[in-house]
C-alpha positions in Angstrom: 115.8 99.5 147.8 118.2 97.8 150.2 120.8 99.7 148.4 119.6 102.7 148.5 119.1 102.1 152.4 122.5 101.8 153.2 123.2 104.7 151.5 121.3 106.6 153.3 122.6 105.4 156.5 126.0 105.8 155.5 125.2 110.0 154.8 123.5 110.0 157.9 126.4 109.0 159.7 128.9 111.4 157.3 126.1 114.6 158.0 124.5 114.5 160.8 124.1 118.4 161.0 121.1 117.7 157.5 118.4 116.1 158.7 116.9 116.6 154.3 119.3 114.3 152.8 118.0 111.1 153.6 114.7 111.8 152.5 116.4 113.7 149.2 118.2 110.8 148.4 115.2 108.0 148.5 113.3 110.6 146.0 116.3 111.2 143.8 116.3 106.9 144.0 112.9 107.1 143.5 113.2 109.4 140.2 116.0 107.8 139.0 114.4 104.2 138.5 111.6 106.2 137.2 113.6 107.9 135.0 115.4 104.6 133.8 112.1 102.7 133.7 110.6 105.6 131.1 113.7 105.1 129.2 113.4 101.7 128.8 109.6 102.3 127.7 110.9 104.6 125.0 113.5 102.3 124.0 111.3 99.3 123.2 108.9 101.9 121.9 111.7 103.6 119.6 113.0 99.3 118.7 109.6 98.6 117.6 109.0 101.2 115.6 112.2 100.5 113.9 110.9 96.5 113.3 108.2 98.9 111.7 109.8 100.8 109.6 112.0 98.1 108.0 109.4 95.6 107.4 107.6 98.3 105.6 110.7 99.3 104.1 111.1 95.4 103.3 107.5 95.6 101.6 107.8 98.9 99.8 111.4 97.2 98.6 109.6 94.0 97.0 107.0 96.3 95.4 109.4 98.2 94.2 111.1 95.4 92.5 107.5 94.2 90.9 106.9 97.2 89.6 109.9 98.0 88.2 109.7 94.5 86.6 106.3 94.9 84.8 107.4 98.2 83.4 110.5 96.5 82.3 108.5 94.1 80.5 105.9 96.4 79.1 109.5 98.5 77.8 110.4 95.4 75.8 106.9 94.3 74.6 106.6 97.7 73.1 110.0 97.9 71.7 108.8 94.8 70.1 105.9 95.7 68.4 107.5 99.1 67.4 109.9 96.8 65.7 107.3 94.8 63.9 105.2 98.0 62.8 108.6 99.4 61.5 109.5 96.2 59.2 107.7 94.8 56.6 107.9 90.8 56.0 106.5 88.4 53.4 103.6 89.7 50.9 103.7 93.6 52.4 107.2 94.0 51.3 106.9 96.4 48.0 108.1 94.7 45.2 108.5 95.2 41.5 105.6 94.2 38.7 105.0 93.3 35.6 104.4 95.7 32.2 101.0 94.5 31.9 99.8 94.2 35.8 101.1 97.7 35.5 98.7 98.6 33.0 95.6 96.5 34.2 95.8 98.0 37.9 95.9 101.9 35.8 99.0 102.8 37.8 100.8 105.8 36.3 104.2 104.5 36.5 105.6 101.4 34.8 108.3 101.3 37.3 106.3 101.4 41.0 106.6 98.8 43.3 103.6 97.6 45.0 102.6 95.2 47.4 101.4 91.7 47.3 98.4 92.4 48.9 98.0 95.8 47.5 97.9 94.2 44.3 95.2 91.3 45.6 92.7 93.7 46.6 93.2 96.2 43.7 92.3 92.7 41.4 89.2 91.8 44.1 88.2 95.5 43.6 88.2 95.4 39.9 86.3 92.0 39.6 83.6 93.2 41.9 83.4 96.1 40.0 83.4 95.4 36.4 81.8 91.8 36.8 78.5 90.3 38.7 79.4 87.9 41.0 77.4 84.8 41.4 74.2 84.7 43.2 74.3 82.7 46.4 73.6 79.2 46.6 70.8 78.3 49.3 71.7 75.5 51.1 68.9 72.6 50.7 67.1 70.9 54.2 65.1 68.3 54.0 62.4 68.5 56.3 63.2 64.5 57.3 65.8 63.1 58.0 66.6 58.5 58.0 67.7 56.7 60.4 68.8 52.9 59.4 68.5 50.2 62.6 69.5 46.8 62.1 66.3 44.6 62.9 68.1 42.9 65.6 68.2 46.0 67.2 64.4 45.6 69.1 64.7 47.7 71.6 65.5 50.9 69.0 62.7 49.6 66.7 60.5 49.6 69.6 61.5 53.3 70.7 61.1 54.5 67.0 57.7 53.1 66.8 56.7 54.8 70.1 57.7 58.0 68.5 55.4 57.6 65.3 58.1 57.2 62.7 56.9 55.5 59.8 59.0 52.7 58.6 60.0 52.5 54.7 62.0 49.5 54.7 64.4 46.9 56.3 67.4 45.8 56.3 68.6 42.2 56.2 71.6 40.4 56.7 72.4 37.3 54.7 
C-alpha cells in the first residue's frame, strides 16, 4: 500500500481542483488486488481441476488398455475353439470301411465313410442289444480283517489285547 500512497500524493499534487481522486484511486487499489487475488483463486481452482481431469483421464486410459486386452484375448480363445470345432483330428475324421463292417453296421451304402468312434458305439449298441451282458460281480468283505505283530513288538500286543482281539497264532523268528 506504500505504493499506492505515493500515488495518490503525486495526483494530489497534479489535481488539486478533485478532492474524489485520492479516495477513487485507493478503491480502484483496493479492487484491483481483489480482483487479482480472485483470479489467482480461480487459477489454482481451474490447475487443480486439470490435475483432476488427467489423473482420471490417466485411470480411464489404463482401463481402457485392460479391457481392451481381455477382449483381445477372449477374440483369440474363441477363434481357437471355432477352429477346433471346425476340424476333425484322430478317430472323428470319416474314413473308409470294410465290405463286411459295412454290412454288419446295416449301412445302406458299401462306399460311406464313417467314423472311428461312430463305428465303436454302433458295435457297443449292437452287443448290448443282441447279447446279455454279464451280471455284476459283488465285491466280497470280510467282516475281519488280520493284523500280523512280531512278538517283540509288546507294546502293540499289549494294545491289541486291550481292544479284545482274539489272537490265532504267532510268529517266530529263528
Amino acid at each position: 500500500m506504500i505504493e499506492g500512497q505515493e500515488i495518490s500524493t503525486t495526483i494530489n499534487i497534479i489535481n488539486e481542483d478533485t478532492q474524489d481522486i485520492p479516495i477513487n484511486i485507493a478503491k480502484n487499489n483496493y479492487l484491483v488486488d481483489e480482483l487479482f487475488e480472485k483470479l489467482q483463486n480461480q487459477f489454482n481452482d481451474s490447475q487443480l481441476i486439470l490435475k483432476t481431469l488427467q489423473n482420471n483421464l490417466k485411470i480411464l486410459h489404463k482401463e481402457v488398455l485392460k479391457e481392451r486386452k481381455d477382449l483381445n484375448k477372449q477374440i483369440l480363445k474363441s477363434k481357437k475353439n471355432k477352429k477346433k470345432r471346425n476340424t476333425l483330428s484322430g478317430f472323428a475324421i470319416p474314413s473308409q470301411i470294410s465290405k463286411e463292417l459295412s454290412e454288419f453296421l446295416e449301412l445302406e451304402n458299401e462306399n460311406v465313410k464313417i467314423s472311428r468312434t461312430d463305428v465303436t458305439s454302433r458295435i457297443i449298441k449292437y452287443i448290448k442289444d443282441n447279447h446279455n451282458p454279464l451280471p455284476s460281480i459283488k465285491s466280497v468283505r470280510r467282516d475281519n480283517f488280520f493284523i500280523n505283530v512280531a512278538s517283540e513288538n509288546k507294546h502293540l500286543v499289549k494294545i491289541l489285547k486291550k481292544l479284545d482281539m482274539s489272537e490265532i497264532q504267532r510268529s517266530y523268528l529263528f
